[in-house]
C-alpha positions in Angstrom: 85.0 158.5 133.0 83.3 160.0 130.2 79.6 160.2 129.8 76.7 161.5 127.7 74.5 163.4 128.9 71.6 161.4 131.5 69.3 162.3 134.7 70.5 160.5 137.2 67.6 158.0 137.4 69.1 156.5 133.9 71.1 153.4 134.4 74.5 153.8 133.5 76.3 151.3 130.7 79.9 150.8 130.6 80.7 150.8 126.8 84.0 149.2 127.2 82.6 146.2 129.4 79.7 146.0 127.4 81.2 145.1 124.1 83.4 142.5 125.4 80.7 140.7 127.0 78.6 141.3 123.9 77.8 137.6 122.2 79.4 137.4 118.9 76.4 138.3 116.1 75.9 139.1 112.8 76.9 142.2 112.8 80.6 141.5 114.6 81.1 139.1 111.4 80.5 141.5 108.5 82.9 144.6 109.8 85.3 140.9 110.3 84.7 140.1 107.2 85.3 143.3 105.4 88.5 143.9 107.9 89.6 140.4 106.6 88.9 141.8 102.5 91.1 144.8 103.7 93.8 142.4 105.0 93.8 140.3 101.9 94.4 143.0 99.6 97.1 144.0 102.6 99.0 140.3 102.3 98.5 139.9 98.6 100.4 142.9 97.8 103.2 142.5 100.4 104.7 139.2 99.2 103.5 139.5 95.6 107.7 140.7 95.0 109.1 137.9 95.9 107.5 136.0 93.0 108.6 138.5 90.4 112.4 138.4 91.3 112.5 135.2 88.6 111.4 137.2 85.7 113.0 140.6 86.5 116.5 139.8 87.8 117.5 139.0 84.5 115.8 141.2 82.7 117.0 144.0 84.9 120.4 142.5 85.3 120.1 142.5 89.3 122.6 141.4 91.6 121.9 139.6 94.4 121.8 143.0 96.6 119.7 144.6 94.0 117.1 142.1 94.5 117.3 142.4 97.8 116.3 146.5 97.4 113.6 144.9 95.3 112.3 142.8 97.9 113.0 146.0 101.1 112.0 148.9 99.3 108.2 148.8 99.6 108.9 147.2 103.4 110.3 151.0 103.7 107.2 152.6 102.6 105.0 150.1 104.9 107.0 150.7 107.7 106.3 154.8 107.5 102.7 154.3 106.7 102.7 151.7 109.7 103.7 154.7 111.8 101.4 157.9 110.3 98.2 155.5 110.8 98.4 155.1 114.0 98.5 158.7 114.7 95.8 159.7 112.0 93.8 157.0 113.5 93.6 158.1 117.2 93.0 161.8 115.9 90.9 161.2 113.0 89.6 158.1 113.3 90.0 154.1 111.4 87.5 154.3 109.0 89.2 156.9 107.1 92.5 156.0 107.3 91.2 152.0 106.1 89.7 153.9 103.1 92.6 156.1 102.2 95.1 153.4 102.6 92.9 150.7 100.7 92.4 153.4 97.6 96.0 154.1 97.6 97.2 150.3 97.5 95.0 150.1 94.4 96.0 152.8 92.9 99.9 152.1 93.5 99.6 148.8 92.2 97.9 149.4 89.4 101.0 152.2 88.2 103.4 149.2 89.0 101.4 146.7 86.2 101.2 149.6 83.8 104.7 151.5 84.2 107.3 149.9 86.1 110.1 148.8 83.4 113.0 149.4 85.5 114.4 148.6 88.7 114.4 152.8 90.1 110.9 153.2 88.9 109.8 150.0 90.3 111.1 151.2 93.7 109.7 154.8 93.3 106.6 153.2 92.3 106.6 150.3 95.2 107.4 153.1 98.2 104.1 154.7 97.7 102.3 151.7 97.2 103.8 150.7 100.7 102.9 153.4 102.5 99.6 152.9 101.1 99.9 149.5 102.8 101.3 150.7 105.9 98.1 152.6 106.5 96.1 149.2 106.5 97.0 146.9 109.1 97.5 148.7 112.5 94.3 150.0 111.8 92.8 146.9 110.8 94.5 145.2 113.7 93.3 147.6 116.1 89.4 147.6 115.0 89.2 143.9 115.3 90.7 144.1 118.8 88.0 146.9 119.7 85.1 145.1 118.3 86.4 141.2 119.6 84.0 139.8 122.4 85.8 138.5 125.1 84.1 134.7 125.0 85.9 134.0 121.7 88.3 136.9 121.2 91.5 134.9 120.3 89.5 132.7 117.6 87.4 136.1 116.3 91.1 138.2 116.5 93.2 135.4 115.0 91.0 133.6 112.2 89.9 136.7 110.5 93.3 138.1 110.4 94.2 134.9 108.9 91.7 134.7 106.4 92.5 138.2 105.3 96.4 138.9 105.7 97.8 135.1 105.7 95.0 134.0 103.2 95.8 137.0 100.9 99.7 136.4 101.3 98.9 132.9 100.6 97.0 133.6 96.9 99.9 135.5 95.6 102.0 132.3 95.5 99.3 130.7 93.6 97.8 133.6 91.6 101.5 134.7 90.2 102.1 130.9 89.3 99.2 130.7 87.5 99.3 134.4 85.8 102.9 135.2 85.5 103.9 132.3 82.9 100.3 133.5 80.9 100.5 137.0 81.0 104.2 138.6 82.9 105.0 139.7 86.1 102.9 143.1 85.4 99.8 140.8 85.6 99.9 140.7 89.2 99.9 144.6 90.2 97.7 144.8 87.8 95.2 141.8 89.3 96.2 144.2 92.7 94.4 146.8 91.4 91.3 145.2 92.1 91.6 146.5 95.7 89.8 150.2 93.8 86.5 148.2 94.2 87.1 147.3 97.6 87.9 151.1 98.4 84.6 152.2 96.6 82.7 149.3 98.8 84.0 150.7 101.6 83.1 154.2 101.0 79.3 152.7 101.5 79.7 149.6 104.2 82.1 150.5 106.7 81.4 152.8 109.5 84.0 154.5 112.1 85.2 152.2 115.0 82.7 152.2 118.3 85.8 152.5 120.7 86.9 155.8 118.7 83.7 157.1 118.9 82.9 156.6 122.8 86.1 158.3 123.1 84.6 161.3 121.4 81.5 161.5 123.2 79.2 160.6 119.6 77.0 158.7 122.1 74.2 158.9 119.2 76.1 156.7 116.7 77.2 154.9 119.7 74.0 154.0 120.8 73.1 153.2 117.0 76.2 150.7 116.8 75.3 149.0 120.3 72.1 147.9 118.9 73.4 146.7 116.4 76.2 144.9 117.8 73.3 143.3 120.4 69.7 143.8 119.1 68.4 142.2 122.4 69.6 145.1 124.7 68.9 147.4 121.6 65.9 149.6 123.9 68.4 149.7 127.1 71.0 151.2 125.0 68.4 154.3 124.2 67.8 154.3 127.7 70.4 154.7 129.4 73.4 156.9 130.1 76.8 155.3 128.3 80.1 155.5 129.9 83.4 155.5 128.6 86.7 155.4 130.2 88.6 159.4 130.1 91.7 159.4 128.0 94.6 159.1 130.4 96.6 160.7 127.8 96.5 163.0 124.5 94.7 161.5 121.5 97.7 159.7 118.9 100.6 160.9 121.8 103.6 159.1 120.7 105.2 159.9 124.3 103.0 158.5 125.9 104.2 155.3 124.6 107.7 156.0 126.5 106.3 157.4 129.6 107.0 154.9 132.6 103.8 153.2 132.4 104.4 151.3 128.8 108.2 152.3 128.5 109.2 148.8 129.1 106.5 146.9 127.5 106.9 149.3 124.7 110.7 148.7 123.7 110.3 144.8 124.6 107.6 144.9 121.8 109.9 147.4 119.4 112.8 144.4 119.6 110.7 141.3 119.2 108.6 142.9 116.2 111.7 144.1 115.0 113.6 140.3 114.9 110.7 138.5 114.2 109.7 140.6 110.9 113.7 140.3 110.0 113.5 136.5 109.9 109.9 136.2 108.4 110.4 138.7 105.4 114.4 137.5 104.8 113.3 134.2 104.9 109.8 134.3 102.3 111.3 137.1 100.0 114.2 134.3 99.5 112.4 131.0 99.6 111.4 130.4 96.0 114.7 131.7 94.4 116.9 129.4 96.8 114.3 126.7 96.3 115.1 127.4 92.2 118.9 127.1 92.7 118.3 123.9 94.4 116.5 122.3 91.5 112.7 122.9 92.2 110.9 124.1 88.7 109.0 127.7 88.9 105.6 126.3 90.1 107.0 124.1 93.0 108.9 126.8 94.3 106.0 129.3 94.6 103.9 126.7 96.0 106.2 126.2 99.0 106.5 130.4 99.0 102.6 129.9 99.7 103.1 127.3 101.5 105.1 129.2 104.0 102.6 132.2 104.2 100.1 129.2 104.6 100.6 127.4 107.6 101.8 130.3 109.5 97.7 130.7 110.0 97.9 126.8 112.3 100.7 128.6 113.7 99.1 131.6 115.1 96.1 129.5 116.1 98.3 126.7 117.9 100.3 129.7 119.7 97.4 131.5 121.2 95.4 128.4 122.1 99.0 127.5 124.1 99.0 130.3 125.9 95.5 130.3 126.6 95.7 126.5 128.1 99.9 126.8 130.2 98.6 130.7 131.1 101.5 132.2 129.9 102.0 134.2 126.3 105.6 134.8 126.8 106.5 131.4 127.6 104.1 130.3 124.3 105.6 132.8 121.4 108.8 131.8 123.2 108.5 128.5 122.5 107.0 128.9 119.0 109.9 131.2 117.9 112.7 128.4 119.2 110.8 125.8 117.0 111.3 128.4 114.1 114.6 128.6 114.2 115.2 124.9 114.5 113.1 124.9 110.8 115.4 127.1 109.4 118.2 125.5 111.0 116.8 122.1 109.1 116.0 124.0 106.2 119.8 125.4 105.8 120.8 121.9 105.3 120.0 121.9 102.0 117.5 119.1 99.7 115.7 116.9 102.1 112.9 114.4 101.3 110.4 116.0 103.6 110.8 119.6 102.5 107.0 119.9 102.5 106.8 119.5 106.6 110.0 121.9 107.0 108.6 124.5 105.4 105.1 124.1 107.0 107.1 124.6 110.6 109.0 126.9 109.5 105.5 129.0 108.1 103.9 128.0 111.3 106.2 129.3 114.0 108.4 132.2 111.9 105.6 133.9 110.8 103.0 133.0 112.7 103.9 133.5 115.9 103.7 137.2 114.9 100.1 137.2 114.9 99.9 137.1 118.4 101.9 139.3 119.0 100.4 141.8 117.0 96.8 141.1 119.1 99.5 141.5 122.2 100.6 144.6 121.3 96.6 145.8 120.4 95.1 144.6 123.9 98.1 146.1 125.8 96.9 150.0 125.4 94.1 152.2 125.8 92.0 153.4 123.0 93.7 157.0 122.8 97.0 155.2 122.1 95.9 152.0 121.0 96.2 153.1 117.2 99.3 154.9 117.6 100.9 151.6 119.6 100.2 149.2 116.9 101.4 151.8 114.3 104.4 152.5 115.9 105.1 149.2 116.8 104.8 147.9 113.0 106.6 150.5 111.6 109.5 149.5 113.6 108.7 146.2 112.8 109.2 146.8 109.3 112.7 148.3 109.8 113.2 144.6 110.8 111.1 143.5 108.0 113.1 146.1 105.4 116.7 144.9 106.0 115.4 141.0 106.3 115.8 140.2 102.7 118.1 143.2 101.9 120.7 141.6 104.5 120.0 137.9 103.5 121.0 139.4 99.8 124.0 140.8 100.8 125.2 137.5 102.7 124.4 135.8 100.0 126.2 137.8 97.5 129.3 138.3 99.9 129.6 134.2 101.0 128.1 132.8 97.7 125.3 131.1 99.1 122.5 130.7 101.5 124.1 129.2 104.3 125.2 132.4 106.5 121.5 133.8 105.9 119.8 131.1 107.8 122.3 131.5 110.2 121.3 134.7 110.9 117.7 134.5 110.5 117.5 131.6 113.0 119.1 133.9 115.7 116.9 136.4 115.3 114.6 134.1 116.2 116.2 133.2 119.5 117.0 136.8 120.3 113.2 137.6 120.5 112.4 134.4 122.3 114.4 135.7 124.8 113.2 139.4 124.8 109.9 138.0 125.7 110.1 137.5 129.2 111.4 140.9 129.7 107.4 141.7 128.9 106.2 143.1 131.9 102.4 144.4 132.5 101.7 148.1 133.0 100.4 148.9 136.2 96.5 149.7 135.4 95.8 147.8 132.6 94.1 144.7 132.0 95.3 140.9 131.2 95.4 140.5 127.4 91.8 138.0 127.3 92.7 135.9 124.4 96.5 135.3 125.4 97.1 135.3 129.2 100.2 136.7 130.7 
């Protein structure tokens, strides 16, 4: 274990133990809330493409596959900034990488609104901006997780990721259908840009992760943090001698992740990410254009794009409560990934009366079923690797997420509609459902608290 400096009179504190039984105060809610202004920016700008493929495809005279590049090519980007944070953020810490990746997102998008005419600088443009991305939520992901108290860590975890990510995913349906028939398709990076006063905010109001900095023996800021975290223990904390657990392995050490502790859990994670992202990015970058063909006017159709991104937040919350109450988080994302594949199923059928609830299940257990498993996969390493874990584990994620609407485009193009796509997404689906009971628990680490085994 790794200690400051004490006489051995001093009580010792176990930093680890001590913030998850920490009650859940003031000071837990604002870093939440400015993780959740992070995440929003994060969602916003993610699926903002799929609601300028209407204007652009004509314009740009894009083929199906074209579009589909359109839709992958800053899911490339995000998927090798995914990766790189997690490293920088075990060596150097989160709050840096969170303000880099946040001033690069604004940035990015804000060259898209002002000079992206074509489709190659569009995608030139859009790779950087997702790399910018890419920095942002394994990082977020993993700070929330460090600061979560155990008494309400699945409702703290899940509802501020989905008022961030899944609330900022949501607005872009409903911001680019009110802005795009006023003011173009450029409108919308441009509204992106906004994140640049988020970055500055930041600069002021967000201080380095308490997890990262136990690890490095700053038991001064620690101390400071603890108080704040729990003002009634705030004198014990300057009192007494903090412990933190030693690294079992090197800072950001991507073998780690392979040795024969996580191998397993590891690679089960790789796959699920991997066909889960495929089916949620093939089937939203899609949605509103096949909605479109099938008759619904521009304003419907992104409505049921934010529709999707919507409910997937009842979703994640219904998934986690499940596995809290049957014991058994395999057995719940299993299940919720079935029922998502049964929407799409419904959903290949074509026009139906009740397309509203379809898409709602189809929000609620494609996508959101990921959310828990990204808390999973943040709760199922220790703090030298956490970062790199969830980084790692989203950037291959976003492989998935990268050829989800690139493939759907090119079965599309080569079978003239939509039919084969669902096809496909929906086994992707029941691929992962089944990857997840080859989870197994590394010997030595804890039960995930918000999601059982």
């Amino acid at each position: 274990m790794a200690q400051d400096t004490a006489s051995p009179r001093q009580a010792h504190i176990d930093l680890l133990e001590t913030m998850q039984a920490a009650p859940l105060s003031p000071f837990h809610i604002s870093l939440a809330i400015l993780l959740a202004l992070i995440l929003w920016f994060d969602g916003y700008d993610l699926y903002n493409a799929a609601y300028i493929v209407h204007d652009v495809a004509p314009l740009w005279h894009l083929s199906p596959s074209q579009v589909g590049v359109l839709l992958s090519c800053g899911l490339a980007g995000f998927a090798l900034g995914s990766v790189v944070s997690g490293l920088f953020g075990d060596r150097m810490g989160r709050r840096s990488v969170l303000v880099a990746g946040v001033w690069g997102a604004g940035l990015m998008s804000l060259a898209i609104g002002l000079f992206a005419n074509d489709l190659s600088t569009f995608i030139g443009l859009r790779f950087v901006m997702g790399v910018a991305l890419g920095l942002l939520m394994p990082i977020a992901i993993t700070y929330i997780n460090e600061i979560a108290p155990r008494k309400v860590s699945n409702v703290f975890t899940i509802g501020f990721f989905s008022l961030g990510w899944i609330g900022g995913a949501t607005c872009s349906g409903f911001i680019a259908a009110w802005l795009t028939p006023r003011y173009g398709w450029h409108s919308l990076y441009l509204f992106g840009g906004l994140a640049i006063a988020l970055g500055l905010a930041l600069q002021f109001a967000l201080p380095e992760s308490i997890s990262f900095l136990g690890s490095r023996g700053r038991w001064d800021e620690v101390r400071a943090q603890l108080a704040r975290f729990w003002p009634a223990r705030a004198e014990e904390f300057r009192q007494a001698a903090l412990v933190a657990p030693e690294p079992a392995s090197r800072a950001g050490s991507l073998g780690a992740l392979l040795s024969p502790r996580f191998r397993n859990k590891t690679l089960c994670f790789w796959g699920m990410g991997a066909l889960s992202l495929f089916s949620s990015y093939g089937l939203s970058g899609w949605l509103p254009t096949i909605l479109i063909a099938r008759g619904e006017n521009l304003t419907s159709s992104f409505a049921f794009g934010s529709l999707l991104v919507f409910a997937s937040a009842f979703g994640s919350l219904l998934t986690g409560f499940a596995a809290d109450r049957i014991g058994s988080r395999r057995l719940s994302m299993s299940v919720a990934w079935l029922l998502g594949a049964a929407a799409i199923a419904v959903l290949a059928q074509g026009g139906h009366a009740s397309i509203f609830w379809i898409v709602a299940v189809a929000g609620m257990f494609v996508i959101g079923t990921q959310t828990v498993l990204n808390n999973l996969v943040a709760v199922s390493y220790p703090t030298e690797i956490r970062g790199t874990g969830v980084g790692v584990f989203l950037g291959v994620g976003r492989v998935g997420a990268m050829c989800g609407p690139a493939i759907s485009g090119i079965l599309q193009q080569k079978t003239g509609g939509p039919g084969m796509m669902f096809v496909v997404l929906g086994a992707a689906l029941v691929v992962a459902a089944v990857l997840a009971f080859f989870v197994s628990t590394p010997q030595g680490m804890p039960k995930g608290p918000a999601f059982g085994h």
